[in-house]
N, C-alpha and C positions, 0 to 999 in steps of 0.2 A: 657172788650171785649174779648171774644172768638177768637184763628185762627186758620185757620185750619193746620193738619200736614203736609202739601205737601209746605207748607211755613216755616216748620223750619228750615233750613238750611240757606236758604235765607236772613231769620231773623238775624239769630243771626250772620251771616256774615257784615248782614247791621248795626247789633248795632256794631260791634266791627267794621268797619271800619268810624261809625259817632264819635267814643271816638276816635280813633288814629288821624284821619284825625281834629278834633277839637284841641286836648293836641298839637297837630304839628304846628296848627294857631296861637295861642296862643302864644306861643313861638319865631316862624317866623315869623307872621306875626299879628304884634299884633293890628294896626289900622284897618286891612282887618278881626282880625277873628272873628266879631260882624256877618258882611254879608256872611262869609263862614258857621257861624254856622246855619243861619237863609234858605241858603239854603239848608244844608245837612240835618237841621231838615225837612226840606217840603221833600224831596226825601224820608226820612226815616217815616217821619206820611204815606204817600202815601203809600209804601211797605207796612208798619201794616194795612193800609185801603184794599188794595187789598186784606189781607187773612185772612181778617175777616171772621167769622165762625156763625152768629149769627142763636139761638136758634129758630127752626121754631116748629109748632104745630099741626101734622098732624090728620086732619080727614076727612077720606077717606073710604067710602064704598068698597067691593070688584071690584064694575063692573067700581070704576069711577080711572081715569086719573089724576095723579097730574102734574102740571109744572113740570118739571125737573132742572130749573134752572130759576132764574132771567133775564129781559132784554127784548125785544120787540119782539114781532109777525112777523116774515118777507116773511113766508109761511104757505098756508092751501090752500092743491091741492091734486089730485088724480094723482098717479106717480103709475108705475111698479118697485117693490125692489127687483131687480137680485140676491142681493148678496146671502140671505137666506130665504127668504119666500118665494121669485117668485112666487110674486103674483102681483096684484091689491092691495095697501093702501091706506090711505089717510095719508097723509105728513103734519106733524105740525114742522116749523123751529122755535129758537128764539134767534135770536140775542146778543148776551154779550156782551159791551162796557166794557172798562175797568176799568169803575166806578160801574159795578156790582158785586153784591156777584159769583164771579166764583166755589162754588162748586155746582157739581151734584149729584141729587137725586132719587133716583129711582122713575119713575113713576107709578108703579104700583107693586103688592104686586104677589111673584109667586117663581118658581126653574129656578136660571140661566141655560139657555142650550147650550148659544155661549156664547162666547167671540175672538176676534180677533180686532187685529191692525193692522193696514194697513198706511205702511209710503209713505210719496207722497209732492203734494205740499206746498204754504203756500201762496194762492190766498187769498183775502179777501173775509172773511167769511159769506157776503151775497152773493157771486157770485152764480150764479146757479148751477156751476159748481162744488162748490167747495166738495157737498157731494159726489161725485167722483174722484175729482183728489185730495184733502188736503190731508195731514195725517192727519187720524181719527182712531178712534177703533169703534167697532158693537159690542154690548149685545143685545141679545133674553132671555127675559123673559117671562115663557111659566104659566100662573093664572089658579087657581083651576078651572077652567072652559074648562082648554086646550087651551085658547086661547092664539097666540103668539105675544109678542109686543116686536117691535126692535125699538132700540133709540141709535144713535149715533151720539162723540162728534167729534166735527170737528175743529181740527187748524185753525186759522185764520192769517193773514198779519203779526200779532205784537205775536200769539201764537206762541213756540217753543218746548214747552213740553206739553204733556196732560197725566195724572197721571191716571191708571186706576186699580181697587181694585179688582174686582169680580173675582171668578173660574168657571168654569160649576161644577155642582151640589151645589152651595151656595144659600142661604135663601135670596131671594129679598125682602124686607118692603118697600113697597111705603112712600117715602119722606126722607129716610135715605141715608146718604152720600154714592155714591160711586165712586166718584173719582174728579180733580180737574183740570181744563186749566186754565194755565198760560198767561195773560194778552191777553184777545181779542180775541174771539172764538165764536164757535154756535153750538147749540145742535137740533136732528131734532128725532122725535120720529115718529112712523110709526105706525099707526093702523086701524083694520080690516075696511071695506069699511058698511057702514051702522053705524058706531059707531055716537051719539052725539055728535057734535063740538061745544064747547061752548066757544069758541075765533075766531078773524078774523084777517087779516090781519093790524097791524098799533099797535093792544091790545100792551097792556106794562104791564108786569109781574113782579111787583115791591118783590114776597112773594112766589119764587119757593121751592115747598117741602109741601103746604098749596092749594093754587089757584089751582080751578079745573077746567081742560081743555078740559076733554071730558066725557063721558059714552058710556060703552061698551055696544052692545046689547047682 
């Protein structure tokens, strides 16, 4: 199993505190530490499960839309995007439980031209609200065609970190990592008003970085 780098630290925090807090059981508590090891193992398989990294296999024409991330469908609506387009899009949200592969991928293949983060709440992350008041970060990535697509990750109740990679002027490839939220979160991607929607509200996106979510016109 692959995982990703925005879980090393965390990792190897947790292996060295499942050996200390075990050799410690052991020791002091020697009838109890059969059930202390059995739950510190479940705590620590979970941790390696959450930052699993697993191998996806993009193919992606220029004009079309990849997932960005694994997890459920919780919006596809026409909104106004203030922050940098201000414009008319149409709004694709998705969900991450914290049983999903939480890294993000790029949806579509182009030159970063934004990047910003923006610190805020930590409302749950289907609220309506929450692609305006959470902390989130915004990437614009602007496809050989000039067209601009904004996609951004959004903290959720249980998120407190969201990991993010890109510069302005860096190479986007549609389905390639960039960047990673921390346990429970939603990613909402924004694109031009006539594009092809090929998911709806409920869809479950079990293979973000692969499944294709729209075409551009």
């Amino acid at each position: 199993m692959r995982f990703h780098k925005a879980g090393t630290e965390i990792i190897t925090i947790s292996v060295i505190l499942f050996l200390i807090i075990n050799l410690v059981s052991i020791y002091l508590f020697k009838y109890w530490s059969v059930i202390i090891f059995i739950l510190t193992l479940a705590l620590l398989a979970f941790i390696l499960w959450f930052f699993r990294n697993p191998k996806r296999f993009i193919k992606a024409n220029n004009n079309e839309i990849v997932a960005p991330v694994d997890g459920k469908v919780v919006v596809v609506k026409e909104v106004y995007e203030k922050e940098f387009l201000k414009t008319s899009c149409i709004q694709i949200s998705i969900f991450m439980s914290p049983l999903n592969v939480h890294v993000c991928r790029y949806p579509v293949s182009g030159e970063v031209i934004y990047t910003k983060y923006h610190p805020g709440k930590f409302l749950v992350a289907w609220h309506e609200k929450s692609s305006e008041l959470n902390e989130r970060t915004t990437v614009v990535v602007q496809n050989e065609c000039n067209q601009q697509i904004l996609f951004r990750q959004i903290a959720g109740a249980m998120a407190r970190r969201i990991v993010l990679y890109p510069k302005i002027g860096d190479t986007a490839v549609a389905g390639n990592d960039y960047g990673f939220i921390k346990f429970g979160s939603r990613l909402d991607v924004f694109l031009p008003l006539g594009t092809d929607i090929l998911v709806k509200v409920g869809d479950k996106i079990p293979n973000g970085g692969e499944k294709i979510i729209a075409r551009l016109k």
